[in-house]
C-alpha positions in Angstrom: 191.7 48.6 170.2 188.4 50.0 171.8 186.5 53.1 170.7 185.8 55.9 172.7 183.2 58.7 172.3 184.2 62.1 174.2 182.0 64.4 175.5 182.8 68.0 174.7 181.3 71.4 175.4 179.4 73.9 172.8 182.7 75.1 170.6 182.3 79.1 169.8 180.7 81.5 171.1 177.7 81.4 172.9 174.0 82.7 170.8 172.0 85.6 172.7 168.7 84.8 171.5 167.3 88.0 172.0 170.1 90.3 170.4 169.2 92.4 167.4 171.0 90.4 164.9 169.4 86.7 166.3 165.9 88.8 166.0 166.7 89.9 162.7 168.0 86.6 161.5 164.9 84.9 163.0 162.8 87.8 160.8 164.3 86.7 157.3 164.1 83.1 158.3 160.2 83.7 158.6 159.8 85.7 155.4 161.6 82.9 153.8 158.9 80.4 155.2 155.9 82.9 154.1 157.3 82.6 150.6 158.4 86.0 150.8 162.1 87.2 149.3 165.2 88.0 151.1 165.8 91.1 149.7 170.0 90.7 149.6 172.6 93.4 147.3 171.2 96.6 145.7 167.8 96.6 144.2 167.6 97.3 140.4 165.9 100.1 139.3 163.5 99.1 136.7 163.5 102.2 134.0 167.2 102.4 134.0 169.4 101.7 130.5 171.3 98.8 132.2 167.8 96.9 133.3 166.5 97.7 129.7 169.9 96.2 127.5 169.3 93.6 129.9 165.9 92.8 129.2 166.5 93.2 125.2 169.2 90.8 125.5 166.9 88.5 127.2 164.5 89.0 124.5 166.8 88.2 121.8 168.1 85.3 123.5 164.6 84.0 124.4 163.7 84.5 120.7 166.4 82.4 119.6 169.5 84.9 118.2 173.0 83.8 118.8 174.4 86.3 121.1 178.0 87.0 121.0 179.9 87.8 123.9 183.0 89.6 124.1 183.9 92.7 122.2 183.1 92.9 118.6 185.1 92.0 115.7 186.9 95.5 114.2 186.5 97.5 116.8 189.8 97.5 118.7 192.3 100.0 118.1 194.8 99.3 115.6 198.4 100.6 116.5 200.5 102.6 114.0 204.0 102.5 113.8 205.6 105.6 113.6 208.4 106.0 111.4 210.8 108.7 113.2 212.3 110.2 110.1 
C-alpha cells in the first residue's frame, strides 16, 4: 500500500488585502500587539446602578461574604386557594 500526498488549490474564497474589512482586521491585530484593547460588545457606563451593584458585589465578595445567588428565601408568591362557595 503506498502513500500519496495530493496537491490541492487554496479552498474558500480568495482574501483582498486591501478591502475595508482586511484593513480593519489588520488595525485590531496591531492594537492587540501595542498592548491596547479590542474594544468588543457595548461599553459600560461607569455611574450607572448596574456597574455600581456590580462593583458592591465584588466588594463583598473580595471581603470574604458568602454571596447567595438565586432568589431569596420568602420572597416568592404564595398561591391561595380559593374556595368557590
Amino acid at each position: 500500500m503506498s502513500t500519496e500526498t495530493k496537491t490541492t488549490a487554496q479552498r474558500g474564497r480568495p482574501v483582498v488585502n486591501n478591502s475595508a474589512r482586511q484593513v480593519k482586521l489588520a488595525a485590531r491585530a496591531a492594537r492587540v500587539a501595542a498592548g491596547g484593547s479590542v474594544g468588543r460588545g457595548r461599553p459600560a457606563v461607569a455611574g450607572s446602578a448596574r456597574q455600581a451593584r456590580l462593583a458592591a458585589q465584588a466588594a463583598r465578595a473580595a471581603a470574604g461574604v458568602v454571596i447567595k445567588v438565586g432568589r431569596p428565601k420568602g420572597t416568592k408568591k404564595e398561591a391561595v386557594a380559593e374556595v368557590a362557595a
